[in-house]
ROSE-317298 format. One record per atom (N, C-alpha, C): x, y, z; residue in one letter. Coordinates in steps of 0.1 Angstrom, whole numbers, plus 5000, padded with zeros to 4 digits. Layout:
% residues N
XYZA ...
END
This chain:
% residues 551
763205527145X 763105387151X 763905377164X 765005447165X 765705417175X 765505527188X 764605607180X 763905707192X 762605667202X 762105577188X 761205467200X 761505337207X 762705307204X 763305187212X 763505247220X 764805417228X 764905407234X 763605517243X 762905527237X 761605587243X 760805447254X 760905317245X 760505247257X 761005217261X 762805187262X 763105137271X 763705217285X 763205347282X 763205477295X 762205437297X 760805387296X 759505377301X 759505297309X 760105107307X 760405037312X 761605057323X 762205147323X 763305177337X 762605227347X 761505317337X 760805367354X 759605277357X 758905207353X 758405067354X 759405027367X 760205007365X 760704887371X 761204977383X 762005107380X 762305187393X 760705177404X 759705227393X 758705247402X 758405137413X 758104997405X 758204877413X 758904807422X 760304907419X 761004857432X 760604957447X 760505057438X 759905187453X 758905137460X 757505097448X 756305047460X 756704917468X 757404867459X 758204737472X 758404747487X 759404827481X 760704917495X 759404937502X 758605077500X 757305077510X 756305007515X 756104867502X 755204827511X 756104737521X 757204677520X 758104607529X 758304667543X 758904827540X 758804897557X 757604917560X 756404947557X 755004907563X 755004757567X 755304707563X 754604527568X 755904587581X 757104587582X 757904627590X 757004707602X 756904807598X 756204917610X 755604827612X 754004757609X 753304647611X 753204587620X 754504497626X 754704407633X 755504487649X 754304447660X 754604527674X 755604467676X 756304577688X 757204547693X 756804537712X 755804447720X 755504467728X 756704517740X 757204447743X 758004507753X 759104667749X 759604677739X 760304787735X 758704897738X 757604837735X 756804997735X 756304977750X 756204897760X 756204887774X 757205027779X 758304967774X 759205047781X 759205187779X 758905237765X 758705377766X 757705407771X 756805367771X 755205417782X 756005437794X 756105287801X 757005307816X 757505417819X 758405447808X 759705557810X 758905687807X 758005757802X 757105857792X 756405837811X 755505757813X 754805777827X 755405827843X 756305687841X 756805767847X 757705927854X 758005957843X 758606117836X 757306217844X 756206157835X 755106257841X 754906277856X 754306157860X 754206157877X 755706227879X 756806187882X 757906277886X 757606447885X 757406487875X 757306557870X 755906657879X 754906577880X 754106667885X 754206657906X 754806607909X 755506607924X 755106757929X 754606797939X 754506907942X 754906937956X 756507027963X 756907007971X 755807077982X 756007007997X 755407038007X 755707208011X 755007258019X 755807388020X 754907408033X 756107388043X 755607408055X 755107228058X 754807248073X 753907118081X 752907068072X 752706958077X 751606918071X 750506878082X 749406948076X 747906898085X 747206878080X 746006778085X 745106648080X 744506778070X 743706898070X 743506968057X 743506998046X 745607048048X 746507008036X 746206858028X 746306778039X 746506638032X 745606588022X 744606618033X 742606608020X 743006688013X 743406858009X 743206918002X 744306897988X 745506877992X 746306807982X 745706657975X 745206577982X 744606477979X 743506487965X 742706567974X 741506587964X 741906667949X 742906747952X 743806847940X 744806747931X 745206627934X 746106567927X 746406417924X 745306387933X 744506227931X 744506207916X 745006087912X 744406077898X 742806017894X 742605957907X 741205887910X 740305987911X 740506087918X 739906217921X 739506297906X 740706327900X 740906337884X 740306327879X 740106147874X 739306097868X 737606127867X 737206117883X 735906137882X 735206327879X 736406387881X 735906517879X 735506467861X 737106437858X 736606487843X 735406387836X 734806257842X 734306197839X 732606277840X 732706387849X 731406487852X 731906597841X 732706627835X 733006707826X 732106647806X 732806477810X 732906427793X 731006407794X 730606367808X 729106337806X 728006467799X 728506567805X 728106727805X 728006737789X 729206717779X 729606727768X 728706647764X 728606537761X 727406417763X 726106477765X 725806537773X 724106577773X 724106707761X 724906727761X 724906857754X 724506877737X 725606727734X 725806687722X 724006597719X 723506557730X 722306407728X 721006527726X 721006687732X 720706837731X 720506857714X 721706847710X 721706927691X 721506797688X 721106677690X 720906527680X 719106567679X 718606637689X 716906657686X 716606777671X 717806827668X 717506937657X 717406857647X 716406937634X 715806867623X 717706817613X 717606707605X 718406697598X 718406827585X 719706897581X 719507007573X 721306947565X 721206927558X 722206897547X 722306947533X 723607017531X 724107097516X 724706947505X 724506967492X 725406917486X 725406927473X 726406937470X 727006997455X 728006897448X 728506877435X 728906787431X 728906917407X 730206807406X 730106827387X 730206677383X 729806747368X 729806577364X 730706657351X 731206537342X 732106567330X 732206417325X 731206437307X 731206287307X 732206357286X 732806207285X 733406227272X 732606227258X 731206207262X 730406197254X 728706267257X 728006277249X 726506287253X 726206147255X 725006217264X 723806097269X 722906037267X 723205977258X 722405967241X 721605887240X 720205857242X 719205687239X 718305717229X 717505597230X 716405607215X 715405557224X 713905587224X 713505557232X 712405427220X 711505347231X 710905207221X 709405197226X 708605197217X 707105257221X 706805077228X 706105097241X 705604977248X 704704917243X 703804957235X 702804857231X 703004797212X 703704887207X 704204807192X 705404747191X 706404787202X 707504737206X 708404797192X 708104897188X 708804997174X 709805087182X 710705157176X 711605217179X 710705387174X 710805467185X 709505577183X 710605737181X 711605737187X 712105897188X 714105807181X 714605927176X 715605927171X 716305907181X 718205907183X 718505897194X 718806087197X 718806057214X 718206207221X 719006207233X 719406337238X 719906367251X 719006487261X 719106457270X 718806587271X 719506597287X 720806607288X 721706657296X 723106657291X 723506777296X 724906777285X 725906757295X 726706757287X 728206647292X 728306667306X 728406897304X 729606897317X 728706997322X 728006967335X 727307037346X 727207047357X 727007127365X 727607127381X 726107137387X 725507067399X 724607057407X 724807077420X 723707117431X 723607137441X 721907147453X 721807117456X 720507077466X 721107177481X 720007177488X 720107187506X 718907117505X 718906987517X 718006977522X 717106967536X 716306987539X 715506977554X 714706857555X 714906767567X 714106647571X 713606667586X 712906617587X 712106577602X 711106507601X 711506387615X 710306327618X 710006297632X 709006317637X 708306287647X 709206197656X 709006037652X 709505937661X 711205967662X 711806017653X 713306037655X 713806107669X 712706257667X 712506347675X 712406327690X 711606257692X 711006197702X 711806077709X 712606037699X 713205907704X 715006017712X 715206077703X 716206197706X 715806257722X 714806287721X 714106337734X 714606297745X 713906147743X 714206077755X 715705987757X 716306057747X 717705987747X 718406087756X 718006207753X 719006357760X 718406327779X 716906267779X 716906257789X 717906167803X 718006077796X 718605927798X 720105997799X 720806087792X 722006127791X 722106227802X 721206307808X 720806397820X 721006307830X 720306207833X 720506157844X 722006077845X 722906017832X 724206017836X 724906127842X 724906217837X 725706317840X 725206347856X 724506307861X 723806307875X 724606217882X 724306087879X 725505957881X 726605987881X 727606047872X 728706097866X 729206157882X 727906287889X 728306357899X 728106287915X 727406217916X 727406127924X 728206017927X 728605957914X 730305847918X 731405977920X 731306077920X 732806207920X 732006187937X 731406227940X 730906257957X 731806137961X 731105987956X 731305887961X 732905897964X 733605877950X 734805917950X 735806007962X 735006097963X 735506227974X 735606167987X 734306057990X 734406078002X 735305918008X 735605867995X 736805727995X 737805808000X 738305887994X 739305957996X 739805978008X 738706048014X 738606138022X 739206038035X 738205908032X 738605808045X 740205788044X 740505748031X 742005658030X 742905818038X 742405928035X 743906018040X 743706018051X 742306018058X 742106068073X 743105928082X 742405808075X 743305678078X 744705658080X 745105698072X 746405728068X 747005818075X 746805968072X 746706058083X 747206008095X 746405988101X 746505988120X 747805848118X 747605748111X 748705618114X 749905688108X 750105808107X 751305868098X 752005928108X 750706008118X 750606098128X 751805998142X 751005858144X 751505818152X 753005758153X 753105738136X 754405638132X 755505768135X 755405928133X 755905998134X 756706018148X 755705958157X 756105998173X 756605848178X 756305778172X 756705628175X 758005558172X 758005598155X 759305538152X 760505558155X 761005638161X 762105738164X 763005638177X 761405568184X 761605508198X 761805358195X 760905318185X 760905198180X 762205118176X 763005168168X 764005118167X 765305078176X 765505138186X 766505128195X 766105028203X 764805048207X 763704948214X 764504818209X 764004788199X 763804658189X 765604628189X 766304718189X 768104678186X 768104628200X 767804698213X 768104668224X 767704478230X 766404468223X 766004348226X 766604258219X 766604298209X 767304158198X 769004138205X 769804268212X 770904218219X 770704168231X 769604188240X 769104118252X 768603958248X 768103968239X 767503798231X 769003738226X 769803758217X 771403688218X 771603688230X 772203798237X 772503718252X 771803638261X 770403658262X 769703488265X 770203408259X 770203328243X 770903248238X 772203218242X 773203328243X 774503288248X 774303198262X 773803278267X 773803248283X 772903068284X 772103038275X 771702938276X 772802768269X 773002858260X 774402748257X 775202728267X 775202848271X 776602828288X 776002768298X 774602748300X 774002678308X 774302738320X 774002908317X 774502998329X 773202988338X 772203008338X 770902968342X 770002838336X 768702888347X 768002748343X 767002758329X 767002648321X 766902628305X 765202668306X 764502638315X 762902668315X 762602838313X 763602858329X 763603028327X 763703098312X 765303058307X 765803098297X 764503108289X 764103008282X 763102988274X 761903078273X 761403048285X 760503138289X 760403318284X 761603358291X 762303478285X 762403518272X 762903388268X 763203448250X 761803378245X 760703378247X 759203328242X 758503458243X 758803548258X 757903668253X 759003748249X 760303758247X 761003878238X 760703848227X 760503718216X 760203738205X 759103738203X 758103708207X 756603758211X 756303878208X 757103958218X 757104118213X 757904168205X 758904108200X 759104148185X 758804158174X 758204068174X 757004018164X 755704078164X 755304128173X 754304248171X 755004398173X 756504448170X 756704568172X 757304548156X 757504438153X 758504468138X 756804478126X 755904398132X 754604428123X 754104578129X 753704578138X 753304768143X 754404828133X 755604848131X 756304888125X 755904868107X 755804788106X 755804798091X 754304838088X 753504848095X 752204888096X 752205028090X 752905098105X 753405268108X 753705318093X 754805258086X 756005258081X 755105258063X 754205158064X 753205188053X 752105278052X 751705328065X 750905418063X 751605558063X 753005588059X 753805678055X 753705728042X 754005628038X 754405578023X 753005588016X 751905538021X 750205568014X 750205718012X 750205728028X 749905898029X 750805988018X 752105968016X 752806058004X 752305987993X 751805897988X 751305897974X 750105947974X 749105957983X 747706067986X 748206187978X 749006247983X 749006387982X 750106427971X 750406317968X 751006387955X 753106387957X 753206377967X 754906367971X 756206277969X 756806257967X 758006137960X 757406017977X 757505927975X 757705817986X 759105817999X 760205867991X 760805888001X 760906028008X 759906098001X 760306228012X 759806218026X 760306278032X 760006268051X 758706348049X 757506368055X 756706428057X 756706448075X 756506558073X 756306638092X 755106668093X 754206628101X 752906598107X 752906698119X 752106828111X 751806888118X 750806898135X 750006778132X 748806758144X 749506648148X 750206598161X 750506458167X 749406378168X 749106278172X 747706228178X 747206268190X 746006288193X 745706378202X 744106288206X 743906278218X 742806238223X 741606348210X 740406258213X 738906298205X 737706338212X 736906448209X 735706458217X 734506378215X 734606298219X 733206178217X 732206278217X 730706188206X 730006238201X 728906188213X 727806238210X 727306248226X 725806078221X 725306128226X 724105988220X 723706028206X 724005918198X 723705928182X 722105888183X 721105968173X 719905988168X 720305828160X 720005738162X 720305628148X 718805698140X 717405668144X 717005718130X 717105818122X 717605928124X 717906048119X 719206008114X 720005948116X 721205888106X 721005808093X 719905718095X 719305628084X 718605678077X 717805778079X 717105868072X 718205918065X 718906008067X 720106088062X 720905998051X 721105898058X 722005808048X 721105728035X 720205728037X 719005688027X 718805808020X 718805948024X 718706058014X 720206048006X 721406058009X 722106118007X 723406008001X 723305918004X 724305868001X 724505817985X 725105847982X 725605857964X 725105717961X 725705587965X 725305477955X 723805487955X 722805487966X 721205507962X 721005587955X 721505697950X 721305817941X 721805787928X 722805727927X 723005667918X 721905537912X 721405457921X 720805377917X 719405437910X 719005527917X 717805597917X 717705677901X 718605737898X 719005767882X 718905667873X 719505587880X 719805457867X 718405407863X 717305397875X 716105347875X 715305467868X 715405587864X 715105677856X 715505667844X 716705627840X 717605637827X 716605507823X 716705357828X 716005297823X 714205287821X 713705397828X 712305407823X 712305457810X 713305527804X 713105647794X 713305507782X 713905427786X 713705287770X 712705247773X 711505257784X 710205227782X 709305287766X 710105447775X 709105537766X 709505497751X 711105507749X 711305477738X 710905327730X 710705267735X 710205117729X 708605137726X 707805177732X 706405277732X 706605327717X 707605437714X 707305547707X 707505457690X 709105387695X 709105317679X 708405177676X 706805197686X 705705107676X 704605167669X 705105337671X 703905397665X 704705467648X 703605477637X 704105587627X 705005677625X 705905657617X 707005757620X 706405877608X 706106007613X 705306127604X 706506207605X 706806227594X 708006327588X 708206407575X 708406537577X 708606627565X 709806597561X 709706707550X 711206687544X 710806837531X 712206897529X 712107027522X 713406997511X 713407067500X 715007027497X 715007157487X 715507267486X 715807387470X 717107297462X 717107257452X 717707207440X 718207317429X 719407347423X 720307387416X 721007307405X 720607357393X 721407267387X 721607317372X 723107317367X 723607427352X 723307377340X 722507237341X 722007157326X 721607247318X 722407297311X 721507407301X 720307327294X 719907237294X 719007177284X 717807177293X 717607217308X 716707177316X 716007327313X 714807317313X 714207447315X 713907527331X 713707437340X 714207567350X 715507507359X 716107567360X 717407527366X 717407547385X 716207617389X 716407607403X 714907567412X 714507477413X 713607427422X 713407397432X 712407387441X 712307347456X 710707257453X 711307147466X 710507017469X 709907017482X 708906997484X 708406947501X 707006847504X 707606747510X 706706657512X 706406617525X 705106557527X 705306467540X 704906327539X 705606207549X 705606097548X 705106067557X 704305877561X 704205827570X 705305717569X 706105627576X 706105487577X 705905437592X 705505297591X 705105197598X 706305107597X 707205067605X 707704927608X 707404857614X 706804737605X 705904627606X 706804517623X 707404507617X 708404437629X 708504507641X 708604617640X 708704687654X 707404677663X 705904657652X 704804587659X 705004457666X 705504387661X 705804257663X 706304217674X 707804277677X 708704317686X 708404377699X 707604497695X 707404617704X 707004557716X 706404467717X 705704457732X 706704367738X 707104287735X 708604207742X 710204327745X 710104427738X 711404527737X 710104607751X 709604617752X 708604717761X 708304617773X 708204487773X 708404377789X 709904397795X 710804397785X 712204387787X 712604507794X 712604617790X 712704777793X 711904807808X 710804707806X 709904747820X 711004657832X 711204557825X 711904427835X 713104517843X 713804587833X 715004687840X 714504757851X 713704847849X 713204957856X 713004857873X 711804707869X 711704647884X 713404587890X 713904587877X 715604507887X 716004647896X 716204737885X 716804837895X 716004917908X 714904887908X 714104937919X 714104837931X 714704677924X 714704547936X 716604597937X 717604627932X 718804637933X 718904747943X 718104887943X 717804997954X 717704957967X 716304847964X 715904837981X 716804757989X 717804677979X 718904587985X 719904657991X 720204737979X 721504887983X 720904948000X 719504998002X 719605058011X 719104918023X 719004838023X 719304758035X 720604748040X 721504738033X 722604708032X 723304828036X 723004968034X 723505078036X 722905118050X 721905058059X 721205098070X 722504968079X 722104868073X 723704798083X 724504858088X 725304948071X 726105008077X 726505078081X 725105218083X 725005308092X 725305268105X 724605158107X 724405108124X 725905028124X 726704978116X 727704948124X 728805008123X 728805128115X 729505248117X 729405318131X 728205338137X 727805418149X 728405328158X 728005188156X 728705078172X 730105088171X 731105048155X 732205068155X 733105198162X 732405298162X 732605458166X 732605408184X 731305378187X 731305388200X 732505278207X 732705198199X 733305088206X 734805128201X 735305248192X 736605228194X 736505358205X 735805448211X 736005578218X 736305478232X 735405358234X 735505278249X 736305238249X 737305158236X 738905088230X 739705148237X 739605298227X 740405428235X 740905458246X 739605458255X 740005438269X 740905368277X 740305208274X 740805098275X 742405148275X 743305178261X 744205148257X 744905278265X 744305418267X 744705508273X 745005478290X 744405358295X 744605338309X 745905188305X 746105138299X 747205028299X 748205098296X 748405218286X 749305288282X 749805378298X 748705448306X 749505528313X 749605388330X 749305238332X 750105148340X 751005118332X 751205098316X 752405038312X 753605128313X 753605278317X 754805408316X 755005438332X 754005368338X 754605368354X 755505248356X 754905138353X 755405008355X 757005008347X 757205138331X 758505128332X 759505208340X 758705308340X 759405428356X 759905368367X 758905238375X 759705178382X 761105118381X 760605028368X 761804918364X 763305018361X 763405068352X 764405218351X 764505218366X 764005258374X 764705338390X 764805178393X 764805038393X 764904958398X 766104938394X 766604938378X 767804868372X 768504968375X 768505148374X 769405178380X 770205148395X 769005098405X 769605108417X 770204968418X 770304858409X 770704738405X 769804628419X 768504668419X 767804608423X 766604498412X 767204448400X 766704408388X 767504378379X 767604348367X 768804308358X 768404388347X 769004388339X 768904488325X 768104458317X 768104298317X 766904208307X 765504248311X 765104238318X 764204298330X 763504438322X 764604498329X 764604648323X 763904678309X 764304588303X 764204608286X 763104548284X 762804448291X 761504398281X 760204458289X 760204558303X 759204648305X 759104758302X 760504808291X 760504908281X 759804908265X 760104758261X 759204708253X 757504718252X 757204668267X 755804628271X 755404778272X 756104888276X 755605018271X 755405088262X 756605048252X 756305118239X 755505038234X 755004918231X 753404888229X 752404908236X 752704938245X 751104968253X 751005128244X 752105238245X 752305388236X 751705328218X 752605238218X 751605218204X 750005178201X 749805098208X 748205078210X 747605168212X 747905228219X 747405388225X 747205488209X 748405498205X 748105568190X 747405518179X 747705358179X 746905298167X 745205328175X 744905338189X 743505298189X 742805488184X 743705558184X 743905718181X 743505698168X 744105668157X 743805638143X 742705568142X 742105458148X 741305408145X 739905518151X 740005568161X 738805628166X 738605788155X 739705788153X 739705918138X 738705828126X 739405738124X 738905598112X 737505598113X 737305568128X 735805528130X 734405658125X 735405778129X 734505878128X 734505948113X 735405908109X 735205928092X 734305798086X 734005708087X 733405628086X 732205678086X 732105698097X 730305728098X 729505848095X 730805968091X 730706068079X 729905978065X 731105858064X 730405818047X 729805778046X 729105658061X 728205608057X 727105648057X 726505788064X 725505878064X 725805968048X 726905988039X 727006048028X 727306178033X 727406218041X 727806358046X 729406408035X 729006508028X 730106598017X 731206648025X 732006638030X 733606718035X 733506828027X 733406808010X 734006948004X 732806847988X 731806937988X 730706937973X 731506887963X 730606837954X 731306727944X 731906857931X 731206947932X 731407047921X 732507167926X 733607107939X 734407227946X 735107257933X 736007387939X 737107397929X 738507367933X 738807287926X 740307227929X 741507277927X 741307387921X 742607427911X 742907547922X 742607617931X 743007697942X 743307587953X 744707547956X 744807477969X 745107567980X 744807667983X 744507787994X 743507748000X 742707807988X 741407837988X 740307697992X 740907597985X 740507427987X 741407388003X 741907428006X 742407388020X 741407468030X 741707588031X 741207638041X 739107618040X 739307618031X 737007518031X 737607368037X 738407278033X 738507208038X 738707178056X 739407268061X 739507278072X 738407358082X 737807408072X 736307458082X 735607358084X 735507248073X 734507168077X 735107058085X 736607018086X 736806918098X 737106958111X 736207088110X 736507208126X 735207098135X 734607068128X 733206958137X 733506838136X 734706818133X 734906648137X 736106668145X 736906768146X 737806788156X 737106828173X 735806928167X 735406908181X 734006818186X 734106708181X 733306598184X 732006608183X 731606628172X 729806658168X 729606688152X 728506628145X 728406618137X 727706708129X 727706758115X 727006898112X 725706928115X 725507018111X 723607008111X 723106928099X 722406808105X 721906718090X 720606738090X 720006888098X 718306888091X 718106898075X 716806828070X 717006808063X 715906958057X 715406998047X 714807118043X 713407088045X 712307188054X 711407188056X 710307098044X 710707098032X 709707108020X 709806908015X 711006828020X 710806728029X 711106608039X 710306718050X 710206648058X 709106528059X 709206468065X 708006368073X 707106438080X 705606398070X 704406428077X 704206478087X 704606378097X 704706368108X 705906478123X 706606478112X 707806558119X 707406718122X 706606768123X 706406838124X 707406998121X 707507118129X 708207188120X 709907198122X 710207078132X 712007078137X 712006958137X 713206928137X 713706798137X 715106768149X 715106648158X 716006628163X 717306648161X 718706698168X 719506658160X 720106508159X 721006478150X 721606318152X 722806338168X 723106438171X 724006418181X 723506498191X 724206478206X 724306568210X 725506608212X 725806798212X 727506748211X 728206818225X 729206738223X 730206738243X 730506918238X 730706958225X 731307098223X 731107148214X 730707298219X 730007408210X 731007398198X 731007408186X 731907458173X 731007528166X 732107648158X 731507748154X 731407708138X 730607798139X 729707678117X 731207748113X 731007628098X 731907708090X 731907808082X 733107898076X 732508008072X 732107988057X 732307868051X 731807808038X 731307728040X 729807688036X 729107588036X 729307488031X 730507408032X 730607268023X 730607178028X 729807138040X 729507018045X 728207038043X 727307068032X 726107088027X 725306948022X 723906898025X 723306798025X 723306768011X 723806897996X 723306837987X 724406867977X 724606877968X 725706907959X 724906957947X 726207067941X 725507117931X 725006977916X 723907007910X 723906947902X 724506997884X 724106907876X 724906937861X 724007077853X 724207167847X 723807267845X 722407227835X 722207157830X 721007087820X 720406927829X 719206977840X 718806877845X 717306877843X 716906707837X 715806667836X 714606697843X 713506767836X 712006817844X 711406657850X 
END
């Protein structure tokens, strides 16, 4: 008796121990449970930021526009992204590839019951009780099947699903182009205002100290009522005039520093040294405009992208078609099974089926308007795209011409505004002028010098511009990134023709041309200077495509 008292009351201790354990657990689960938003902010923050630090990759040597693109394109996370987004599509066609194979499934399984399977069976028409009670599977037996299925409309719907997944991965390569050639603009952009801030800033600030102590002493001297108050005024109206456009030029410069090292991958404060200063450009000679609109209508990524999309959505035509017809499907299965009571223990099955879904009659022709309706949006969203992209062919070309005439412009005020300070200097030294004088036609020069460099950047600006809006490739969507040698120096062959002012060869391939065009084609420029091709073709009209592309 007392061995079963305390037999239960050890039973009831762990009862109760146990009940306090699943407590405790489920208590610190409800605990884990409940976020902790800002505490988990901060480790991301601190975890991300770690990384970027971490992946910093020091300069080595000068830096030239090349380098810049070529680090750019090598460490962009935007850049990144779209490679691998041409990587997960690939994986995707690949995977939508084995979804067309027949279904083929194993499966095995025991049973173990405490008893037999025991009934009496009851005759239907006397409603008597006809056989004794009977089993005929015993308790404990192990089973197994493989089976094979296929059907027609599955197949077919698979088909044109892999199709539809082909032309993403097309898309996939076409936003990376697109991508490339975003890029391309923001470093070239960057670039050159990095180029200028480099040669500028150095001058800029003494400039700006000098004036702001020439502007206090106007002030002083106006309290002293040492001169007349109109003059004074006057005076200090254009000193801060021009301060106010040298401290904005300045933070301009001073940002397109700071752009340019996050391009390429470098801490923000490090100094970057700009191997190319700003340097006059070789104007491109008379631009072909239709041979540019043509070009930009073949080649530019968003129409190409649109043009996929308007494929991707024909293939739900087909598919909406296919699932209103009969779906015809086999099916195979070999069966295994240890029932000793069965008389043969290993069989095979094979049939074929039709079904009809009645509803999908019903449906089918509204899911088949709808599918078609896509196909005309994106064929009306195309024709929009390329009006819109011939604009900005053509105001890429005027913008180009009109900053090379800017250029000019700014290159003739820049070399009266560095006479006009030559004089003032030999004036104030010979104290035929005052100092104030002096300083603010030192000012009026280093802006005319800055306008001169910003119109430098922009005529660089202008001419990458009209690279993208024609779609013209700097470096193929499929380059290789992981050699930055090897990715520099292709990159630098191909801005050997925008350094010497003329644009690649954009014939297009004999096979299509225009009817009409006979067997040559114009080029879009003429150029002021011979340049020698590059010795890697990567300013090429076409980019590789994804290794599984739709017939």
């Amino acid at each position: 008796m007392v061995n079963t008292v305390t037999h239960q009351l050890t039973r009831d201790k762990l009862r109760l121990v146990s009940c306090a354990a699943l407590s405790t657990v489920m208590l610190l689960a409800g605990c884990g449970m409940r976020p902790m938003p800002l505490a988990d902010h901060i480790k991301r923050a601190d975890a991300d930021h770690a990384t970027i630090e971490a992946r910093y990759l020091p300069l080595d040597g000068d830096l030239t526009l090349g380098t810049a693109i070529a680090r750019a394109l090598k460490f962009n996370y935007d850049s990144q992204v779209a490679k691998l987004e041409i990587n997960q599509q690939e994986k995707q066609l690949d995977l939508a590839l084995m979804q067309m194979l027949p279904h083929l499934a194993a499966d095995a399984g025991y049973t173990d019951r405490s008893n037999n399977n025991a009934a009496e069976s009851i005759d239907e028409f006397s409603n008597q009780r006809s056989l004794d009670y009977s089993y005929s599977e015993m308790p404990s037996h192990g089973s197994g099947d493989i089976s094979f299925s296929w059907n027609a409309m599955d197949a077919g719907i698979s088909y044109f699903s892999a199709r539809q997944q082909a032309f993403r991965a097309l898309i996939a390569v076409e936003r990376r182009r697109r991508a490339i050639n975003d890029l391309v603009k923001a470093v070239t952009t960057n670039y050159w205002e990095a180029a200028a801030a480099q040669v500028m800033l150095p001058r800029l600030d003494p400039i700006i100290h000098d004036a702001e102590t020439m502007l206090a002493a106007s002030q002083d001297a106006g309290n002293a009522h040492l001169q007349s108050p109109l003059t004074l005024l006057d005076y200090q109206q254009n000193i801060i005039q021009i301060l106010g456009e040298m401290r904005r030029i300045k933070d301009e410069l001073v940002g397109a520093q700071i752009q340019l090292a996050s391009l390429i991958n470098v801490p923000q404060d490090e100094k970057l040294n700009l191997a190319t200063h700003p340097q006059d450009v070789q104007p491109l000679g008379n631009l072909d405009i239709p041979t540019l609109e043509r070009m930009g209508l073949v080649m530019r990524p968003e129409l190409r992208m649109e043009v996929y999309q308007q494929k991707v959505d024909r293939q739900d035509v087909y598919k909406e078609i296919l699932k209103m017809m009969p779906g015809i499907g086999a099916i195979g299965n070999g069966n295994f099974d240890s029932n000793a009571l069965l008389y043969h223990h290993i069989w095979g099955q094979i049939g074929v089926r039709a079904t009809v879904n009645l509803i999908n009659m019903i449906q089918g022709p509204r899911a088949i308007a709808v599918a078609k309706g896509n196909v005309k949006l994106s064929e009306m969203r195309r024709l929009a795209l390329s009006v819109a992209i011939l604009a900005q062919i053509n105001l890429s070309a005027q913008k180009y011409v009109t900053a090379v005439d800017f250029l000019k412009s700014s290159r003739q005020i820049n070399d009266v505004s560095l006479q006009m300070e030559q004089l003032a200097v030999s004036a104030s030294a010979a104290g035929a002028q005052s100092e104030a004088n002096r300083v603010r036609h030192q000012m009026a020069a280093l802006l005319g010098q800055l306008e001169y460099s910003r119109s430098l950047a922009h005529t660089h600006q202008a001419l990458a511009n009209l690279y993208a809006s024609i779609g013209v490739d700097l470096v193929p969507a499929n380059a290789d990134i992981q050699d930055l040698k090897h990715l520099t120096a292709q990159v630098e062959h191909s801005i050997a023709l925008w350094e010497n002012g003329r644009l690649p060869d954009l014939t297009l391939p004999d096979n299509v041309k225009k009817p009409d065009a006979g067997n040559s084609t114009a080029p879009v420029a003429a150029p002021v200077q011979q340049a020698a091709p590059p010795a890697t073709p990567v300013a090429q009209m076409d980019t590789a495509q994804p290794a599984a592309t739709p017939g």
